[in-house]
N, C-alpha and C positions, 0 to 999 in steps of 0.2 A: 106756324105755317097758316092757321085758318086767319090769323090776325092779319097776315100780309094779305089773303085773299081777298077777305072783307075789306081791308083799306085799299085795295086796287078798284073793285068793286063800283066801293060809295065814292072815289075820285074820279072812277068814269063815269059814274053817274051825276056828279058834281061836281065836273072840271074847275070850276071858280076856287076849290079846295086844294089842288093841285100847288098853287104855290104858297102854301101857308105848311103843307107836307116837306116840298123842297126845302123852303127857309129857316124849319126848324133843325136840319141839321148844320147851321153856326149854331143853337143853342146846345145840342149832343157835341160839337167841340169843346165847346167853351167849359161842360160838362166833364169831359174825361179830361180838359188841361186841369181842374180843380182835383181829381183823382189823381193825377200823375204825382200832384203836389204833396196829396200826402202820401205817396208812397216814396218819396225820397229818392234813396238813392237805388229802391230797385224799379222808379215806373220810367219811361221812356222820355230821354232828353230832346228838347225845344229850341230853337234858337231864339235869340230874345226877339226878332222881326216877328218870327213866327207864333211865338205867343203872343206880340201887339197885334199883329194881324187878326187870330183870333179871339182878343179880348174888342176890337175895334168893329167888328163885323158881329160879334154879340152885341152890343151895343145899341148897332142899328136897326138889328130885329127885337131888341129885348122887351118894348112896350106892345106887339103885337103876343108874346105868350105870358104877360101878366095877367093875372087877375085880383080884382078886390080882395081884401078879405076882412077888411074893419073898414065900415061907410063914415062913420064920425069922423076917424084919423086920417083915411085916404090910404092904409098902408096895404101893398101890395106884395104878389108875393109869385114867382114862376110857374107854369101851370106841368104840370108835371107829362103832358101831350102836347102834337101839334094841334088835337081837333080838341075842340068844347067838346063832344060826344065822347060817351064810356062806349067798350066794346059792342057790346049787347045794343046800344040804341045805332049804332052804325050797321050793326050786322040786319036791326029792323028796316032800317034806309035800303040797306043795301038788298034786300028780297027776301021772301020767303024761303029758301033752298036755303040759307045764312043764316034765317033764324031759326028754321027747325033745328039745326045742326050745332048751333051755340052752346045748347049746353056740354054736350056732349065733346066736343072738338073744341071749344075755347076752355068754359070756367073749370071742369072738372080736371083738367090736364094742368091749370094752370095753379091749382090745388097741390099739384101732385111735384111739381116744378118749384115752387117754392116751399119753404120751410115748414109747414103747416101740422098739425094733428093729422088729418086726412093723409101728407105723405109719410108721416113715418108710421102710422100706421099700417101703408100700402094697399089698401082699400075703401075704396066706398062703401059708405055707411048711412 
């Protein structure tokens, strides 16, 4: 929930970002058609237009969410967001009310969310 806030936020505060938000969902398709694929025969059936469509519309966004990752060889590599910015530095963009709230409402929840020491633990330490 605070991550949707904060990226509502820093896009109305930086409308120019707004469509670099919209466009990465062909890359979140293109994303779960590769999921589907390994899950066989239990993930959800595609028609073959429909997976060109969405392998062809990745395509045409795919060089805007590359990033370097070796400068000698040029090889690149999908950025794992639509923004260059990690949470926390969006949440600084985006105001003070956002960033006080950070830790508390983004990273420590997101500890707890994912697999971590911290969640099976069940507290903060």
């Amino acid at each position: 929930m605070f991550e949707r806030a904060v990226t509502s936020a820093y896009i109305l505060q930086n409308p120019d970002e707004a469509e670099r938000f919209l466009e990465y969902d062909k890359v979140h398709k293109y994303k779960a058609h590769n999921h589907v694929k390994k899950l066989s025969a239990f993930g959800p059936k595609s028609s073959p237009e429909t997976i060109k469509q969405i392998k062809d519309e990745f395509e045409v966004v795919r060089s805007m969410y590359s990033e370097e990752i070796c400068e000698p060889c040029g090889k690149t590599r999908l950025m794992g967001s639509w923004a260059r910015l990690d949470t926390a530095s969006m949440a600084h963009k985006a105001g003070k009310n956002y960033e006080e709230i950070y830790f508390d409402a983004f990273y420590k929840p997101t500890l707890h969310v994912h697999t971590t020491v911290a969640s099976l633990r069940g507290a903060w330490r």
